[in-house]
NUVEX-200712 format. One record per residue (C-alpha): x, y, z; residue in one letter. Coordinates in steps of 0.05 Angstrom, whole numbers, plus 5000, padded with zeros to 4 digits. Example, Ala and Ser with C-alpha at 12.3 -4.5 7.8 and 13.67 -1.06 7.14 Angstrom:
2
524649105156A;527349795143S;
This chain:
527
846310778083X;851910228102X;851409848161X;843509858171X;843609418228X;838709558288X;842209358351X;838609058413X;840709438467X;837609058520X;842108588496X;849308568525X;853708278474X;849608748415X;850609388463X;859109128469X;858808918389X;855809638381X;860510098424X;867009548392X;864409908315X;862310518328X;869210798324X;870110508254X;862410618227X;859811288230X;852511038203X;852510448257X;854011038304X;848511428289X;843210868280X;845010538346X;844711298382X;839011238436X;835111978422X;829912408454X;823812188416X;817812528408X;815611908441X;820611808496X;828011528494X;828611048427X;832710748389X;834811148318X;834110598285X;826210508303X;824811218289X;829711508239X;825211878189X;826211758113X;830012518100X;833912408157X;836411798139X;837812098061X;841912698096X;846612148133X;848111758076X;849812408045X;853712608093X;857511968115X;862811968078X;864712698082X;864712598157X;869612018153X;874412358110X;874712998158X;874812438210X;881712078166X;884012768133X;882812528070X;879112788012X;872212918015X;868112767954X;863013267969X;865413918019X;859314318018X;853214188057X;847114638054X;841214338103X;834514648110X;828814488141X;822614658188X;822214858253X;822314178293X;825613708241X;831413528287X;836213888246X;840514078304X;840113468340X;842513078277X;848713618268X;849913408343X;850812698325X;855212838275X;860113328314X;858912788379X;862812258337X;867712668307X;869212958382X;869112198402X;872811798361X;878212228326X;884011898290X;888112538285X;887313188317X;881613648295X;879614358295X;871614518289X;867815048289X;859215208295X;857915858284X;851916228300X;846516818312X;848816928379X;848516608446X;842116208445X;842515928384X;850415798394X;847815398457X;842014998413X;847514498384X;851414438447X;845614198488X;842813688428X;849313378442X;848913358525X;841713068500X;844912518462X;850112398519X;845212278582X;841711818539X;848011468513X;852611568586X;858011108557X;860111678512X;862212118565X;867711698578X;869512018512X;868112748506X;867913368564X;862413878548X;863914648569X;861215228564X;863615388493X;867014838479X;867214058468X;873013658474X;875613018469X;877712608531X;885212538496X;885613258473X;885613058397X;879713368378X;877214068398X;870614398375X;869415208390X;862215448392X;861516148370X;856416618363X;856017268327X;855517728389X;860817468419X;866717878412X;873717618387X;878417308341X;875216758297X;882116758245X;882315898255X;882015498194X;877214938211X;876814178191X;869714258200X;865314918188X;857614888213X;854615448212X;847915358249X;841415768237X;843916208181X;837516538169X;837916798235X;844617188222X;843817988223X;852118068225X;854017838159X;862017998162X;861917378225X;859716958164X;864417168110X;869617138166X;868416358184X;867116198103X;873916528079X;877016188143X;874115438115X;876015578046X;883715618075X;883414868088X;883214438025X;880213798053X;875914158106X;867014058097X;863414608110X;855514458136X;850015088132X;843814908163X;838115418170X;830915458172X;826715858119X;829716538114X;828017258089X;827517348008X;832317907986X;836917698039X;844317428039X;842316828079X;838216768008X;843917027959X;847916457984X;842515967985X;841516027910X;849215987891X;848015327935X;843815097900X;846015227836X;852714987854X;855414267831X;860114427895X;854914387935X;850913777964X;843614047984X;838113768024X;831714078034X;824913888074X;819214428066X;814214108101X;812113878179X;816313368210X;812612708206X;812412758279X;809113368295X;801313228313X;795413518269X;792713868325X;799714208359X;799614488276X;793614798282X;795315128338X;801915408305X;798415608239X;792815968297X;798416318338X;802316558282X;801716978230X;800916618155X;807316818130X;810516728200X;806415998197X;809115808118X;816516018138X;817015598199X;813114998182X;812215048107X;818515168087X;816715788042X;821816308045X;818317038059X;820117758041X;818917938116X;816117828180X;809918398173X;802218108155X;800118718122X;801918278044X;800317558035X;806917317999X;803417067938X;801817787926X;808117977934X;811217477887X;805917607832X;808218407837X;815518277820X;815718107737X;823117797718X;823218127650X;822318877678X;828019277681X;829319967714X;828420547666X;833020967643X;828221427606X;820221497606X;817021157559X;810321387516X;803121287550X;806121357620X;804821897670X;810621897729X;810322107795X;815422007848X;815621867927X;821622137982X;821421868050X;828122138079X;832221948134X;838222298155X;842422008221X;838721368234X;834721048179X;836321048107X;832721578056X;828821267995X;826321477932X;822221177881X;819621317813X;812421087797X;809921067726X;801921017718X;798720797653X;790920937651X;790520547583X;793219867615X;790719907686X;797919877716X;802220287766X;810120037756X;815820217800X;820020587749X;824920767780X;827520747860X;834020947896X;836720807963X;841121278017X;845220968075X;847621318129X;854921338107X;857522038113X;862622168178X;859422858196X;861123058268X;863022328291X;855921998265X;854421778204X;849822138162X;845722078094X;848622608050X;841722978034X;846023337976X;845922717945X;839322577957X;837023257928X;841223107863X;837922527862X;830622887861X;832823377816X;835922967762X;829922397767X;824422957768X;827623257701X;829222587668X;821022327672X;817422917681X;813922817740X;807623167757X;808123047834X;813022917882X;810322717949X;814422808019X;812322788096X;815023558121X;815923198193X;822522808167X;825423488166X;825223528082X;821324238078X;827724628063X;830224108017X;822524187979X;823524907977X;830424787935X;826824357885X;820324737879X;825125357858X;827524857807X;820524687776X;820024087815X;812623877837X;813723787912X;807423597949X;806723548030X;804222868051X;804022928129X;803122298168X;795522418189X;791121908202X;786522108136X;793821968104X;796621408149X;789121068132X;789121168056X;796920928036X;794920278082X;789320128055X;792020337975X;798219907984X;794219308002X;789319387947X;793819457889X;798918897912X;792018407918X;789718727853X;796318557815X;796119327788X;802819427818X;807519157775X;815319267790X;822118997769X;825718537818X;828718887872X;831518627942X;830719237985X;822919347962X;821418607969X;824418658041X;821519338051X;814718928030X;814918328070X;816418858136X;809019168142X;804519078183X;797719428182X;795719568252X;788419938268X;787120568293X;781221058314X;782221378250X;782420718205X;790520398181X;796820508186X;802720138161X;807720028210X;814519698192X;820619488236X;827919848221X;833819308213X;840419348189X;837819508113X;833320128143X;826320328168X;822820098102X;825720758072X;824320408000X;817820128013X;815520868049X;816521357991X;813320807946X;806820897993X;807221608000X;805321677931X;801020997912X;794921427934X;796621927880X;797621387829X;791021147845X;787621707842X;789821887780X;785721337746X;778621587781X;781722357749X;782222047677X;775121797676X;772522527687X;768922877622X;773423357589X;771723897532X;768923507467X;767422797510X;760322507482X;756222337545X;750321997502X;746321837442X;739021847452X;735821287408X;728421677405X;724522207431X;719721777451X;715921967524X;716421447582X;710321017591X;706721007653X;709820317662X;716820607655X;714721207705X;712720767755X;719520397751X;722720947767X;727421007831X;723321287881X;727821937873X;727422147809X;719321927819X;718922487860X;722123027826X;718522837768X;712922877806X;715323557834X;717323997782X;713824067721X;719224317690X;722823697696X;717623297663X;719423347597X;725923147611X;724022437649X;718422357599X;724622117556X;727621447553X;734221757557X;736522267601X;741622587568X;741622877493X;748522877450X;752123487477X;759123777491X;761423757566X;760424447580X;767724757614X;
């Protein structure tokens, strides 16, 4: 990083040498910047941690060239890190200088969430200016805004729940917290809005985010981007005490713990799956299927939905031979239909849907819960030979798909192609106790109520079950060979369990048949 000088600020002429370059130097700037320590006011110079000081020379020269309108050499920015690793503070230095010392007028623009975190940045930077007072005499915090003293520079902070017009083409994009984001048009708005200005930097900074997400689609075209300059720091700040970590992994769930302060991205916020589970489930060179293939037995899974959450379907194929259950097949139903003002799923669809899939594989057994208002829609299908099986919502029910799902994700039976909605569906669960045993319980967002994820539990006890069914002795199955006719000793009598001691004991007519060394005789299961 240029200009790696520390200056003395208890020393006059360094603090006037300082303030004369800071204009010119944005790394002087930031290195003579007195902070909010985790030890008290310091230098940034004395404390600067090793990443952070990487991300500024990274960053530097962008920051002068939005500063000079010329041409950045790099204009894309992705920053992540964990929870406490002064990632908003540092974007605060950076917009403080910019609103400080422009040459030319500027338009910027932070984005966020909403209103809190839209209010993180703007306080990291009245931070920085009651520990550095002689910028004031620069910039003129608001409420939503932050302006320079001469008007030159302007920068608008913005949040997602805000309502209005956000058509400006910025100098300067941040977008602050992405992982956060639920509305993702406010995004696409602000990054089509950047992309109008050919010289303008665009900064994303987020922590650890949701797999199957579009905070994550983007994070991966980041990365694999040349466009793109990306910095990343998955693990505790360096300033964040043993003991105040402990307390966090205690407080928080694991997943919630890894995400925060790990740096791991998860498939949700529920407990119910540890992620390593859930990452061993999805196989990269599985496909969906478009037909059934030999060896497998299908069954299939409705959880429907009509005004508020979506409707899913899915298609499980169980082979006996290989010890696996695999998602074969699953579908997904928004509400999307205008019916009456409010949007709908259209169940006609869905039912074509049931139909066609039930024909296509065969199944053997479609489960649905009656209470989602699917009876009539059953009826339908069971006229047209499909297998539809009430699964109500009981605890005896509730208890065995919790307990099921848990097992065969730990197990690595379930095996399934990668998919974005059942990863999400996935990471939402949570398995919460009851009187009767578990249930899973999952919170609805904006992709549904874990619509997926339900019908693929409503029938993993089924697909279970149905390897206990093929172990059972059918006509022409050989239970045993005896090796002699030999009678037991009294040594092998008296080793006997206790129970069949005393019905040998008992009944003489049993005798003979413990007076062998084996029990059973070569025989046909009788039907």
């Amino acid at each position: 990083m240029a200009d790696k000088v520390d200056p003395l600020m208890d020393e006059p002429e360094m603090v006037e040498a300082y303030r004369v370059r800071s204009p010119s130097s944005f790394p002087l700037f930031v290195r003579g910047l007195t902070i909010p320590s985790a030890y008290g006011p310091k230098l940034f110079s004395r404390c600067i941690a090793p990443f952070q000081d990487e991300t500024f020379q990274a960053i530097a020269p962008s920051i002068h060239a939005v500063r000079d309108g010329t041409m950045p050499s790099t204009r894309r920015f992705w920053l992540e890190r964990t929870k406490k690793a002064a990632k908003d503070s540092d974007i605060g230095a950076c917009l403080l200088w910019l609103a400080a010392f422009p040459t030319r007028p500027l338009y910027i623009q932070v984005g966020a969430a909403d209103r809190d975190q839209a209010a993180i940045v703007r306080r990291r930077i009245k931070d920085l200016l009651y520990h550095n007072p002689w910028l004031n005499d620069f910039v003129d915090v608001q409420q939503y805004k932050i302006l320079n003293k001469g008007r030159q520079s302007e920068i608008d902070i913005m949040a997602a729940d805000i309502p209005g017009s956000h058509g400006e083409t910025p100098d300067l994009l941040v977008i602050n917290e992405l992982s956060h984001v639920t509305k993702w048009e406010f995004i696409e708005n602000l990054m089509d809005n950047a992309d109008g200005v050919p010289r303008g930097v665009i900064i994303v900074a987020t922590n650890a985010g949701f797999k199957g997400s579009k905070a994550e689609v983007m994070r991966n075209n980041a990365m694999s981007s040349a466009n793109w300059c990306t910095k990343i720091w998955d693990k505790p700040a360096p300033w964040i005490g043993k003991a105040d970590l402990l307390e966090a992994k205690n407080r928080n769930t694991l997943g919630r713990y890894n995400r925060l302060w790990r740096g791991q991205w998860a498939s949700g916020k529920g407990d119910a799956l540890d992620e390593s589970d859930i990452e061993r489930c999805f196989k990269s060179h599985l496909q969906p299927l478009i037909k059934p293939e030999p060896g497998w037995r299908y069954i299939g899974g409705l959880d429907l939905g009509v005004s508020h959450d979506h409707a899913g379907l899915v298609i499980l194929g169980v082979n006996v031979d290989q010890d696996v259950i695999r998602v074969a097949r699953l579908e997904s139903f928004k509400p999307d239909m205008d019916i009456g003002g409010k949007n709908e799923v259209d169940l006609s669809a869905v039912e074509d849907a049931c139909l066609s899939l039930s024909r296509l594989f065969g199944l053997e057994w479609f489960g649905y819960d009656p209470a989602a208002g699917g009876s009539f829609m059953a009826q339908r299908l069971r006229k047209n030979n499909v297998p539809m099986r009430e699964v109500t919502f009981v605890g005896k029910n509730l208890n065995e798909m919790a307990v099921t799902l848990v097992q065969v994700i730990e197990s690595g039976r379930l095996e399934s192609f990668e998919d974005d909605r059942l990863r999400r569906d996935f990471g939402k669960f949570n398995v919460v106790e009851k009187s009767y045993g578990y249930r899973l319980e999952a919170v609805s967002d904006e992709y549904g109520h874990a619509d997926v994820g339900t019908s693929l539990v409503i029938c993993l006890p089924k697909a279970a079950s149905m390897f206990v069914s093929s172990s059972a002795l059918s006509p022409g199955d050989v239970i045993a060979t005896p090796e002699d006719d030999e009678p037991l000793t009294d040594e092998e009598v008296e080793a006997l369990p206790d129970e069949l001691r005393g019905i040998y004991e008992m009944d003489d007519d049993l005798e003979e048949e413990y007076r062998r060394k084996r029990y059973f005789k070569e025989t046909e299961y009788p039907i």
